[in-house]
C-alpha positions as YAML, in Angstrom:
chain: A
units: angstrom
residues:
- id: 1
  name: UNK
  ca: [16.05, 0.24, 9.10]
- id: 2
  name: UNK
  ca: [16.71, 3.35, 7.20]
- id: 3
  name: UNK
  ca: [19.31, 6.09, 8.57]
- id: 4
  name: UNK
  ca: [16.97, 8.92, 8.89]
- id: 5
  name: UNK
  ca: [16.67, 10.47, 11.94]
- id: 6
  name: UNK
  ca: [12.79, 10.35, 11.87]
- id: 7
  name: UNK
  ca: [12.76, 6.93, 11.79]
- id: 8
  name: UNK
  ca: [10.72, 4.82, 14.14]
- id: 9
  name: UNK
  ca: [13.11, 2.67, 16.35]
- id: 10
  name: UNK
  ca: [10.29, -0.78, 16.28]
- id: 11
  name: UNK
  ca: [9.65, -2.17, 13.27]
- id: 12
  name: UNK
  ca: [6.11, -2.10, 11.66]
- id: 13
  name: UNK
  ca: [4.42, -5.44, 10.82]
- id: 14
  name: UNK
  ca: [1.67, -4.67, 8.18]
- id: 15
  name: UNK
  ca: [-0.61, -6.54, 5.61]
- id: 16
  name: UNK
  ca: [-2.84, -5.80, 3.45]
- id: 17
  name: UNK
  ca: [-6.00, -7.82, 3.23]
- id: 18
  name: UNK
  ca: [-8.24, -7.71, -0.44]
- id: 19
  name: UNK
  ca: [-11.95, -6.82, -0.49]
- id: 20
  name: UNK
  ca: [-12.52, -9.48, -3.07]
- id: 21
  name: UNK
  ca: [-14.04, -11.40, -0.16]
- id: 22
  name: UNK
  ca: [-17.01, -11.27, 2.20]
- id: 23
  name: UNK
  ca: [-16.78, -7.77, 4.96]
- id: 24
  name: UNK
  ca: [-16.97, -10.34, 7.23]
- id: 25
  name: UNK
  ca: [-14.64, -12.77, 6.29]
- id: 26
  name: UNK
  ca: [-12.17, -9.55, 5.93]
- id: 27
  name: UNK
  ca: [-13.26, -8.97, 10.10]
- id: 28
  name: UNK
  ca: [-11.78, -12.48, 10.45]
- id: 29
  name: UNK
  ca: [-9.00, -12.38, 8.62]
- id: 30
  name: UNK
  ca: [-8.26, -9.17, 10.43]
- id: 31
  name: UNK
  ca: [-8.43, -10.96, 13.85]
- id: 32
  name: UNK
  ca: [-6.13, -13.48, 12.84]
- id: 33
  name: UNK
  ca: [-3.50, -11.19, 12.08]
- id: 34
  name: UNK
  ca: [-3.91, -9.49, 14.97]
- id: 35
  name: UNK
  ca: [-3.68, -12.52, 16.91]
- id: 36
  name: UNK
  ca: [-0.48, -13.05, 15.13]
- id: 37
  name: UNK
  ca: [1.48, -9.71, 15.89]
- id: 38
  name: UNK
  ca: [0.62, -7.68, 13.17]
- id: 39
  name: UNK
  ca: [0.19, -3.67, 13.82]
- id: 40
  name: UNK
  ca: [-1.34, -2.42, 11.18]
- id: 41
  name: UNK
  ca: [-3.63, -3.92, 8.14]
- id: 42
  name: UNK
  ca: [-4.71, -1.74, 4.81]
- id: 43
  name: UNK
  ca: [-7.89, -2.90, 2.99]
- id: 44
  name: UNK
  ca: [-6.81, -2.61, -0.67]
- id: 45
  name: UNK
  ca: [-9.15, -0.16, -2.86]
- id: 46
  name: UNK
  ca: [-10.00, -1.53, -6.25]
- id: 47
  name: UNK
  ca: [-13.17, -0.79, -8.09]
- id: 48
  name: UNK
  ca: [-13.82, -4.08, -9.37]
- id: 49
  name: UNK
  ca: [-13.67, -5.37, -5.58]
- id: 50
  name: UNK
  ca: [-15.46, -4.69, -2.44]
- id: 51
  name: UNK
  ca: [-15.52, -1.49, -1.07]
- id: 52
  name: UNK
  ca: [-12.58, -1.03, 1.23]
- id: 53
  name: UNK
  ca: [-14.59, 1.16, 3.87]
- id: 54
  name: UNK
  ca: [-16.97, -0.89, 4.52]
- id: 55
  name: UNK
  ca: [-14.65, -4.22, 5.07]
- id: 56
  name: UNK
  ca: [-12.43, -1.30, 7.43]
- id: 57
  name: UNK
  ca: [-15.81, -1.40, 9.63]
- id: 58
  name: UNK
  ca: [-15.88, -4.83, 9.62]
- id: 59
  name: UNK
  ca: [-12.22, -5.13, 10.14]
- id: 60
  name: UNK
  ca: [-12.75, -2.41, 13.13]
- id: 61
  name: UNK
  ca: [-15.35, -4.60, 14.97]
- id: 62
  name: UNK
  ca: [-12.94, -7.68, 15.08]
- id: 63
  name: UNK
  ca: [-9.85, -6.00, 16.37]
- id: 64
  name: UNK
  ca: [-8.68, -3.81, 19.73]
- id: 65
  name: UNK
  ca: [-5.28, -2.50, 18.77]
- id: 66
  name: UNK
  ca: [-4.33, -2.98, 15.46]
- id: 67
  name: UNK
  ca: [-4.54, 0.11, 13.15]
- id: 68
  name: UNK
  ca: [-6.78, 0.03, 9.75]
- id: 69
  name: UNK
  ca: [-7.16, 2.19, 7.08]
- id: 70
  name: UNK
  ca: [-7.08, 2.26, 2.98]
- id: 71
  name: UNK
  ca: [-4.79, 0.93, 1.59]
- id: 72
  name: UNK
  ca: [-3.99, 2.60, -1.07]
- id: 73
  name: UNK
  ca: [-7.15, 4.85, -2.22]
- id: 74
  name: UNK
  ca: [-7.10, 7.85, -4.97]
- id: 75
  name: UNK
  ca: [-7.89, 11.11, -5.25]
- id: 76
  name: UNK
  ca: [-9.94, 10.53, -8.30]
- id: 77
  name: UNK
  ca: [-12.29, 8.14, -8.84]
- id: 78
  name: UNK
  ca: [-14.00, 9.56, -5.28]
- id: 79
  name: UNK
  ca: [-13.93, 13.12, -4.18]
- id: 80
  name: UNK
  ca: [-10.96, 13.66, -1.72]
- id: 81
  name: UNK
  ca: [-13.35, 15.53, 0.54]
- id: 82
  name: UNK
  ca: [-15.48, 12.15, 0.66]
- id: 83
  name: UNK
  ca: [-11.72, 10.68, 1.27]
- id: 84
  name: UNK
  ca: [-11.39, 12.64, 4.49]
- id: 85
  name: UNK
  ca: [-15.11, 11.88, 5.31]
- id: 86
  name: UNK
  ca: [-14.51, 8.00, 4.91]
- id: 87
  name: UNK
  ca: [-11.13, 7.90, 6.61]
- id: 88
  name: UNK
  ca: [-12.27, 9.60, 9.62]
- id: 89
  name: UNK
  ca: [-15.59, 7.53, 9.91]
- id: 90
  name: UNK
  ca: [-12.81, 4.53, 10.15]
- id: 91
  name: UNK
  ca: [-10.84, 6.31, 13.18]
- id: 92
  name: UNK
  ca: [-14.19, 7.30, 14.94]
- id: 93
  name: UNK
  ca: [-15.92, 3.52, 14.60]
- id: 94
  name: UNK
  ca: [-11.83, 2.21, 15.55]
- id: 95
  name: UNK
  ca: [-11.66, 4.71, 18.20]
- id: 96
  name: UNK
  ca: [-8.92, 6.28, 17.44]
- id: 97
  name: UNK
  ca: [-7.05, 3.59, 15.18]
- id: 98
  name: UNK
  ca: [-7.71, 5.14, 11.89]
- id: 99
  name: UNK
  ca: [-4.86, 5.62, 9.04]
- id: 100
  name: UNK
  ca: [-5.26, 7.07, 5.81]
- id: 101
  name: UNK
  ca: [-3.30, 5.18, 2.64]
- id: 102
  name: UNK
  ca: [-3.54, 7.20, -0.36]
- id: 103
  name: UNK
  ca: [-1.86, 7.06, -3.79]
- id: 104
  name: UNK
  ca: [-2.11, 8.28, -7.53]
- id: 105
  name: UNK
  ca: [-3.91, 4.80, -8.41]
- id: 106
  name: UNK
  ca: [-3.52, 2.68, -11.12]
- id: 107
  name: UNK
  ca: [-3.32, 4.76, -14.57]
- id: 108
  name: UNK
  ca: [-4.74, 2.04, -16.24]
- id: 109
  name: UNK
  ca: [-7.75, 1.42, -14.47]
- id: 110
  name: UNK
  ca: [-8.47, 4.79, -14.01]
- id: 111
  name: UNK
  ca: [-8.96, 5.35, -17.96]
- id: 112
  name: UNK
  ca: [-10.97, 2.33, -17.51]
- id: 113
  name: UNK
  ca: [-13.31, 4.73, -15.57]
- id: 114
  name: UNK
  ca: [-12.79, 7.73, -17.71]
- id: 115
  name: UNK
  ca: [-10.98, 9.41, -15.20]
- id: 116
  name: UNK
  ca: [-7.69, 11.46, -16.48]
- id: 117
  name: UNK
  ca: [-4.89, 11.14, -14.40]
- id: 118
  name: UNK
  ca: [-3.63, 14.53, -14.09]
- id: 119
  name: UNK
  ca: [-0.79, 16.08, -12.15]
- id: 120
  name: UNK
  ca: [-0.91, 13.35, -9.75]
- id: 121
  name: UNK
  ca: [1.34, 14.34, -7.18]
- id: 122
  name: UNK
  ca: [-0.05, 17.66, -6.38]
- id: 123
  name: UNK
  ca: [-3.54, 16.15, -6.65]
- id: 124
  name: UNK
  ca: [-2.13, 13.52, -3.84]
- id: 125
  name: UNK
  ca: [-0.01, 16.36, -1.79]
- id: 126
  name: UNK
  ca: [-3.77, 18.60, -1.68]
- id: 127
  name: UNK
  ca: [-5.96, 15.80, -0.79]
- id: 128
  name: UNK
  ca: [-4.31, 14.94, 2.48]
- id: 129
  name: UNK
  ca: [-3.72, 18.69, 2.92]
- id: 130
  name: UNK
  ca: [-7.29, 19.24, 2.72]
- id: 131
  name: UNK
  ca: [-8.30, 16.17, 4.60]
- id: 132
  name: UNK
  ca: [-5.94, 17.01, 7.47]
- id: 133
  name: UNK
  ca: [-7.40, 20.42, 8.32]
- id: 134
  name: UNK
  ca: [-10.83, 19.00, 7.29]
- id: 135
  name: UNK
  ca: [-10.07, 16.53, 10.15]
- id: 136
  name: UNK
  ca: [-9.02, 19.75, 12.45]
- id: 137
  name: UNK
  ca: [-12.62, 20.23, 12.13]
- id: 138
  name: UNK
  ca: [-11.31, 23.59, 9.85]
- id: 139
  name: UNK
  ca: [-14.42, 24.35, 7.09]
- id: 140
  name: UNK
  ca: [-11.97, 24.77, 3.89]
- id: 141
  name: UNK
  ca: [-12.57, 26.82, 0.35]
- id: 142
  name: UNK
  ca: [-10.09, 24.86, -2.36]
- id: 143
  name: UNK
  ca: [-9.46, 25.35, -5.81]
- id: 144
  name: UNK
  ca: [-5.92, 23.51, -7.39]
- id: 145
  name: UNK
  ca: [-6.55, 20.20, -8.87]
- id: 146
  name: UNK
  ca: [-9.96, 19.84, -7.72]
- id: 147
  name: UNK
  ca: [-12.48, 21.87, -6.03]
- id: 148
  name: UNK
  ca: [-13.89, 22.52, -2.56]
- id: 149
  name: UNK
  ca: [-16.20, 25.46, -1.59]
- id: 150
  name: UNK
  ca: [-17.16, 25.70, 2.41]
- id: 151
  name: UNK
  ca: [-16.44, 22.13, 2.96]
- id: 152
  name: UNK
  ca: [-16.34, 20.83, 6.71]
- id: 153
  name: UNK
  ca: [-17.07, 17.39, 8.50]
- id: 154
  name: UNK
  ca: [-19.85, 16.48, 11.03]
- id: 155
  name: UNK
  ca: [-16.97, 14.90, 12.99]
- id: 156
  name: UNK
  ca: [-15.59, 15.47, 16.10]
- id: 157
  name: UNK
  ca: [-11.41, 16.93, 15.31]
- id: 158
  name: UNK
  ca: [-8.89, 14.05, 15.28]
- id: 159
  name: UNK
  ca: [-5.30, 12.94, 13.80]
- id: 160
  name: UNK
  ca: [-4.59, 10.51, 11.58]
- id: 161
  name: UNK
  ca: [-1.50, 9.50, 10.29]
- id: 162
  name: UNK
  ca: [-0.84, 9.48, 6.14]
- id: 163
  name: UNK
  ca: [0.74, 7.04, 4.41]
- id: 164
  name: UNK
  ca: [1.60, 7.69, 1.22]
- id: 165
  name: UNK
  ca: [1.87, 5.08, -1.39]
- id: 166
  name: UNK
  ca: [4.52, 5.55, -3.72]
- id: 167
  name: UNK
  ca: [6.91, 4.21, -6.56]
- id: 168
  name: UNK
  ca: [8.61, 6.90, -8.24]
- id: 169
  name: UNK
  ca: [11.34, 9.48, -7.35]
- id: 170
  name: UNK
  ca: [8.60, 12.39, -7.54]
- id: 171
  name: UNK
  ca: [6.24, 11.05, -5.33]
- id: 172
  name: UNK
  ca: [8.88, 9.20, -3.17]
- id: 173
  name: UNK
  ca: [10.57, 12.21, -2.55]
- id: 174
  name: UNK
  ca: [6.95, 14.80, -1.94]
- id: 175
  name: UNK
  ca: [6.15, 11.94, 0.87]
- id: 176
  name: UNK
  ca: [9.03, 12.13, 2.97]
- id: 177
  name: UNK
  ca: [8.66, 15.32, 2.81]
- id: 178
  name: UNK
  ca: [5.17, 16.22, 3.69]
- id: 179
  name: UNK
  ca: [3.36, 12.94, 4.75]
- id: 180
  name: UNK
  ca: [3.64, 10.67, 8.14]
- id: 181
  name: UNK
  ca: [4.42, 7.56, 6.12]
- id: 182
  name: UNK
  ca: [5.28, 6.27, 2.83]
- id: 183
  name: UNK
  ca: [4.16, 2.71, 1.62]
- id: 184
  name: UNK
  ca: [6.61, 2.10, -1.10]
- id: 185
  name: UNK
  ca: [5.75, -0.14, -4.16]
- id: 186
  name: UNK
  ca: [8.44, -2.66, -4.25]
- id: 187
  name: UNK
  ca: [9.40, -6.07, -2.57]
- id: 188
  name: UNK
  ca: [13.28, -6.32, -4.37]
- id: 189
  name: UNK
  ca: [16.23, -4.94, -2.52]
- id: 190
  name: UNK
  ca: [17.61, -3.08, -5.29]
- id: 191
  name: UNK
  ca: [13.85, -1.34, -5.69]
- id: 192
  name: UNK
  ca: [13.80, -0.71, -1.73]
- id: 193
  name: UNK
  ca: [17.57, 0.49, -2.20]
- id: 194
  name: UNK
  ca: [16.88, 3.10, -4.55]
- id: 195
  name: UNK
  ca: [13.53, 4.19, -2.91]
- id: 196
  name: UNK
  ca: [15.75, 5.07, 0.42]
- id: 197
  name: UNK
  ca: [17.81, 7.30, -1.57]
- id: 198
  name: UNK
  ca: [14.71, 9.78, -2.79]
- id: 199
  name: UNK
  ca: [13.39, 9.50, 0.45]
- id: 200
  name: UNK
  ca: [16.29, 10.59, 2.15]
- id: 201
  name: UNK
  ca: [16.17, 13.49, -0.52]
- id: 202
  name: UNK
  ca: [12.69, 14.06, 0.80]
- id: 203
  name: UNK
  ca: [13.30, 14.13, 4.43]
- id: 204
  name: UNK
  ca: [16.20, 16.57, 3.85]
- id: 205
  name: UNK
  ca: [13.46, 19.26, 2.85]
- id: 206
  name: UNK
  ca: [11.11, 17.68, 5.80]
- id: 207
  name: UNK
  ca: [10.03, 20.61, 8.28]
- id: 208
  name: UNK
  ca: [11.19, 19.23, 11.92]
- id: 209
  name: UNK
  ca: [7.82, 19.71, 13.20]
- id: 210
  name: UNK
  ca: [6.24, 17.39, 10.68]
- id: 211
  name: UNK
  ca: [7.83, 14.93, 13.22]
- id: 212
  name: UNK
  ca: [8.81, 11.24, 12.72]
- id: 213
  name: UNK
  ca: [8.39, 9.60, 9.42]
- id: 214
  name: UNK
  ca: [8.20, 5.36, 8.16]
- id: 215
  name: UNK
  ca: [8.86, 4.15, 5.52]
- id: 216
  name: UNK
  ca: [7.21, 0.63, 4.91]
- id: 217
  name: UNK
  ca: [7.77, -1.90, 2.36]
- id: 218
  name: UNK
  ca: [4.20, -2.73, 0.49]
- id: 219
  name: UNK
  ca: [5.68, -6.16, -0.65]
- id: 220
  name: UNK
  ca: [3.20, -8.44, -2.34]
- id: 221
  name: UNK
  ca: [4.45, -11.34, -0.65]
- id: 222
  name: UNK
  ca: [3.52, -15.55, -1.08]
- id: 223
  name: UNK
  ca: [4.23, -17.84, 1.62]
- id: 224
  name: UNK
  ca: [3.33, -21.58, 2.06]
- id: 225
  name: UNK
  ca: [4.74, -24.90, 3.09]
- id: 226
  name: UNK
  ca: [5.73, -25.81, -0.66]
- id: 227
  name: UNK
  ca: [7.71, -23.35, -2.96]
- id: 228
  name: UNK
  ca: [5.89, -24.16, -5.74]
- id: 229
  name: UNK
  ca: [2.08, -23.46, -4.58]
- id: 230
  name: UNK
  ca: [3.29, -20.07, -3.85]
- id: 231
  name: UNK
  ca: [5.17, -19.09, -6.10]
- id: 232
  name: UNK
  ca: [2.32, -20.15, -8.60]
- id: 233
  name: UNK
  ca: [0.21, -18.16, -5.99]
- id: 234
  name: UNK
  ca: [2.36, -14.77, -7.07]
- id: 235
  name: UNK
  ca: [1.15, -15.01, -11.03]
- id: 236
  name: UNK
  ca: [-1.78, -12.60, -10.49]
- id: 237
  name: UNK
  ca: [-0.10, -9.71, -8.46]
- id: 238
  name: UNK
  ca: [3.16, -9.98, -10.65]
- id: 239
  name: UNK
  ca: [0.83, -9.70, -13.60]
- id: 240
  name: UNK
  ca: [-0.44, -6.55, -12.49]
- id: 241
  name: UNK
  ca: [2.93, -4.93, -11.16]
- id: 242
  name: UNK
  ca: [5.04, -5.96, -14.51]
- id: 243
  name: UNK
  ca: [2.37, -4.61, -16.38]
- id: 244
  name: UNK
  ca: [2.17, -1.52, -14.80]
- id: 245
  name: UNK
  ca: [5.94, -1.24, -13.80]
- id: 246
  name: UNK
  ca: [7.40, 2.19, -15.39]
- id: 247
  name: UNK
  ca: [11.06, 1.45, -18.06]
- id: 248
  name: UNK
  ca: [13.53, 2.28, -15.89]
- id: 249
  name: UNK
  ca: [12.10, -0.59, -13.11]
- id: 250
  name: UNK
  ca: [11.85, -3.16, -15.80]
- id: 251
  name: UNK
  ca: [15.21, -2.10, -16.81]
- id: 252
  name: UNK
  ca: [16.77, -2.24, -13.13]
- id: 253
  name: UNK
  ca: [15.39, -5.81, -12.84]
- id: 254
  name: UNK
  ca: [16.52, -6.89, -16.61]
- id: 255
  name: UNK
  ca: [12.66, -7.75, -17.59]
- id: 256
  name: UNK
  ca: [12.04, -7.34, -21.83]
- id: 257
  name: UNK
  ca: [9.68, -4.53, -22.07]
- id: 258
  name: UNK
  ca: [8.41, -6.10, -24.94]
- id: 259
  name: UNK
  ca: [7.17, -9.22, -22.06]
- id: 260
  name: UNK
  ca: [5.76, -6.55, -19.92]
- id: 261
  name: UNK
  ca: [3.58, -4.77, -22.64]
- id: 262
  name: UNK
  ca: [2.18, -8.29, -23.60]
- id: 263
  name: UNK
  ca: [0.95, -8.92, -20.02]
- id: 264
  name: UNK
  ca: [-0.23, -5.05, -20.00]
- id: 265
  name: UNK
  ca: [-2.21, -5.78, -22.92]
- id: 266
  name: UNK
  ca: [-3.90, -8.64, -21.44]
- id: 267
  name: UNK
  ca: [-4.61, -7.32, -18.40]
- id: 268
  name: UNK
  ca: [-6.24, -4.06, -20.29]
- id: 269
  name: UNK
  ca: [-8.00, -6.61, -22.73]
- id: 270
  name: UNK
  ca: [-9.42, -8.59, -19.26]
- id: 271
  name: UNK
  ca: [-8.11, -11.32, -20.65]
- id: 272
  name: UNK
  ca: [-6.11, -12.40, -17.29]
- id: 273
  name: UNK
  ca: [-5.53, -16.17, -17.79]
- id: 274
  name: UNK
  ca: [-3.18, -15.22, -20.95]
- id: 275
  name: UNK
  ca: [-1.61, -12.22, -18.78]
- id: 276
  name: UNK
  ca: [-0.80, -14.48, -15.64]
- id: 277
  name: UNK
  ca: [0.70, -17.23, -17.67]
- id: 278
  name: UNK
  ca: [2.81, -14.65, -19.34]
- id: 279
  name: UNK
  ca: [4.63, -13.90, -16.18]
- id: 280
  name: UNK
  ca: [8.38, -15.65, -15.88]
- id: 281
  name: UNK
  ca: [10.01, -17.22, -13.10]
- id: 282
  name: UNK
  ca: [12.03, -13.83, -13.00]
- id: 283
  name: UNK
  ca: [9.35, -11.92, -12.79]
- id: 284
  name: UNK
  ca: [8.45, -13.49, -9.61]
- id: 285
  name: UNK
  ca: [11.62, -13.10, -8.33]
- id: 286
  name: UNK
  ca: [12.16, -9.39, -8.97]
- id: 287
  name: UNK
  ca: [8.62, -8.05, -8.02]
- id: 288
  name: UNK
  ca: [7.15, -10.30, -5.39]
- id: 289
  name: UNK
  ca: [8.48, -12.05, -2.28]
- id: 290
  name: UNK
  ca: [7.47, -15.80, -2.75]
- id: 291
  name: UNK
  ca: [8.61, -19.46, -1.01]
- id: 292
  name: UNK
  ca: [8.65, -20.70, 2.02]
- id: 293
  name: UNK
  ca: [8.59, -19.48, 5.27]
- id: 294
  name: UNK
  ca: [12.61, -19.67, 5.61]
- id: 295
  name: UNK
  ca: [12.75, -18.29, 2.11]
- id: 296
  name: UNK
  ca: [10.29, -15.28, 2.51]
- id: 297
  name: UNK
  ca: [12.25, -15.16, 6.15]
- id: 298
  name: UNK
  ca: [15.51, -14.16, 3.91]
- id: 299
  name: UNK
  ca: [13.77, -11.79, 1.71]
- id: 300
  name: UNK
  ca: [12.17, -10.04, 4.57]
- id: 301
  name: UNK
  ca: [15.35, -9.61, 5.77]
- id: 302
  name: UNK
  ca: [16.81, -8.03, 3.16]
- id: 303
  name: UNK
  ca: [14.31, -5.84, 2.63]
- id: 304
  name: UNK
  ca: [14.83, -4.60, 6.02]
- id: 305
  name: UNK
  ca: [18.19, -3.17, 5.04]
- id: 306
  name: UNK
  ca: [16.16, -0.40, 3.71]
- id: 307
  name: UNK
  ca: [13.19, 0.01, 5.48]
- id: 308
  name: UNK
  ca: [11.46, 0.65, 8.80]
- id: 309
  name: UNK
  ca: [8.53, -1.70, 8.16]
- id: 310
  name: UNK
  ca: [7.26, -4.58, 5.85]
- id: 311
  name: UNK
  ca: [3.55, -4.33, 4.65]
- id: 312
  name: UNK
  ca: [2.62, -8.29, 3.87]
- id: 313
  name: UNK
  ca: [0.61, -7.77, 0.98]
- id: 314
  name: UNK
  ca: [-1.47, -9.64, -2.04]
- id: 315
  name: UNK
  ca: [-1.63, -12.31, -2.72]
- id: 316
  name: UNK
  ca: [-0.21, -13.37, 0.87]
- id: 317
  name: UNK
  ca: [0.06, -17.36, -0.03]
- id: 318
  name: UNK
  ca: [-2.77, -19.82, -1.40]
- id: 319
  name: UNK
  ca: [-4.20, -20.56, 2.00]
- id: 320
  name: UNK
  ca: [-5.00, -17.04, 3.88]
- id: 321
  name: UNK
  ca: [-4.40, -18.05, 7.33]
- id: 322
  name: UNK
  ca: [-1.68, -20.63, 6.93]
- id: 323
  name: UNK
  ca: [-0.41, -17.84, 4.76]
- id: 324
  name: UNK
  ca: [-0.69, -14.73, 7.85]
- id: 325
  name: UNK
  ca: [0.28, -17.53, 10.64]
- id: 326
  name: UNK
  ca: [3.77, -18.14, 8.08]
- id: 327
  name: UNK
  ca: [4.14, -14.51, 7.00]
- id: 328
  name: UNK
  ca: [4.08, -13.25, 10.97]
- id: 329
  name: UNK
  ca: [6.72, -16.09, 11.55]
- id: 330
  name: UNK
  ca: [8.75, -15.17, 8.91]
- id: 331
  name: UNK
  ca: [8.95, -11.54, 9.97]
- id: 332
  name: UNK
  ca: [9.63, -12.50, 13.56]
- id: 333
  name: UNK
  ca: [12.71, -14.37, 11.78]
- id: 334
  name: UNK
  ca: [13.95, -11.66, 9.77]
- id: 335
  name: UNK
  ca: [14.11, -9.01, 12.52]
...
């Protein structure tokens, strides 16, 4: 757990579940993990999946306790207004278990969509400004990055908690010091390690009546009884993370940039099959938490050193609920 006097004192057990199934098999899938301890699942936002909201309702009629929200969506391919709209629909049909993930999204898929990604973190930092007094039931006039004229909700007022999801120092450091929450892009120790640092940088500059602050390790993560099925499991998410990884993270985990552009221009060319083969047995290591459940166990662990809270995320293990059962184990182990 980090030193920060904001810190939670119990740590979070999160996971992130992927729309690229059914809304209702993402209810059951829910369900299981709350059967199995977990607090708190995000429904990954991706364009060329399901939509997230609607699996969140889904997700919200097959759990009592557990929070849900987005996990992570962006301020530009939908309207952060519609953001605040979306996120609070979640916390009214949840009653009251909404949290709101959001992030400067993928820069590649994003030009995919035509969208520019400009001045992301401010366009981040006024979103869940906005969306906070929007949820105060405030009607708001805005004009920075984007544009709001006599906005309000039809919603009664409520609080929900932002997480922020985050990679570098910029962004690292603007959550700790304005958001609830940051879910930090990294599963290596090192990564975590340095993330602490800027947050602590962050939280130095936090107001004290912002009040407490977590910081959670979104860790794509692979667990299952044999090594090898999930570490072959990991290919696709370390695809995606290597190819979007920034230089200085390649060059903390000693990855050839020249590798990682190869898989970026695969992914960017669709042509995955060549960009998951393309990722090394290093690769795996550095930017995804794969093995057994003793091995994971370990990793978790470590990763703890540096954070209040481990989010489970993609591609979880090659069998879903073997892999949640094995991932809540594992977690149990490492704290």
């Amino acid at each position: 757990m980090t030193d920060h006097e904001t810190s939670t004192e119990e740590t979070t057990r999160g996971i992130e579940l992927t729309p690229e199934h059914a809304p209702e098999r993402m209810g059951e899938l829910a369900a299981t993990a709350e059967r199995e301890g977990f607090d708190v699942a995000f429904a990954s936002s991706h364009y060329f999946n399901r939509d997230p909201f609607v699996a969140l309702t889904k997700m919200a009629e097959a759990t009592e306790t557990m929070r849900l929200g987005p996990g992570i969506v962006n301020p530009y391919d939908t309207h952060p207004v519609r953001l605040a709209s979306q996120a609070a629909t979640i916390d009214e049909v949840s009653d009251g278990r909404g949290v709101f993930g959001i992030g400067a999204g993928d820069r590649s898929a994003l030009s995919n969509l035509g969208y520019d990604h400009e001045r992301p973190l401010r366009r981040v930092l006024e979103s869940f400004d906005v969306a906070r007094d929007l949820w105060a039931g405030e009607t708001i006039t805005h004009e920075g990055t984007f544009i709001a004229r006599d906005a309000s909700l039809n919603l009664e007022p409520r609080e929900l908690p932002v997480y922020v999801g985050a990679q570098g120092p910029h962004m690292l450091r603007m959550s700790a010091k304005h958001a609830d929450g940051v879910l930090i892009n990294a599963a290596h120790p090192a990564d975590l390690e340095w993330a602490a640092e800027r947050i602590e940088e962050g939280l130095a500059e936090r107001p004290e009546t912002y009040g407490s602050f977590e910081s959670l390790a979104f860790a794509s993560t692979s667990v299952a009884a044999d090594e090898d099925a999930a570490r072959e499991a990991a290919r696709p998410p370390v695809a995606f993370i290597v190819g979007g990884a920034a230089d200085p993270v390649l060059e903390r985990h000693d990855v050839d940039r020249e590798a990682a552009s190869e898989i970026s221009n695969a992914v960017e060319n669709g042509d995955l099959g060549e960009a998951f083969e393309r990722v090394t047995p290093r690769m795996i290591d550095r930017f995804c938490i794969a093995g057994t459940t003793d091995t994971v166990a370990d990793r978790f662990a470590a990763a703890l050193e540096h954070v209040d809270g481990i989010v489970v995320g993609s591609p979880l293990g090659p069998e879903l609920e073997d892999a949640i059962e094995r991932a809540s184990a594992a977690l149990a182990d490492a704290t």
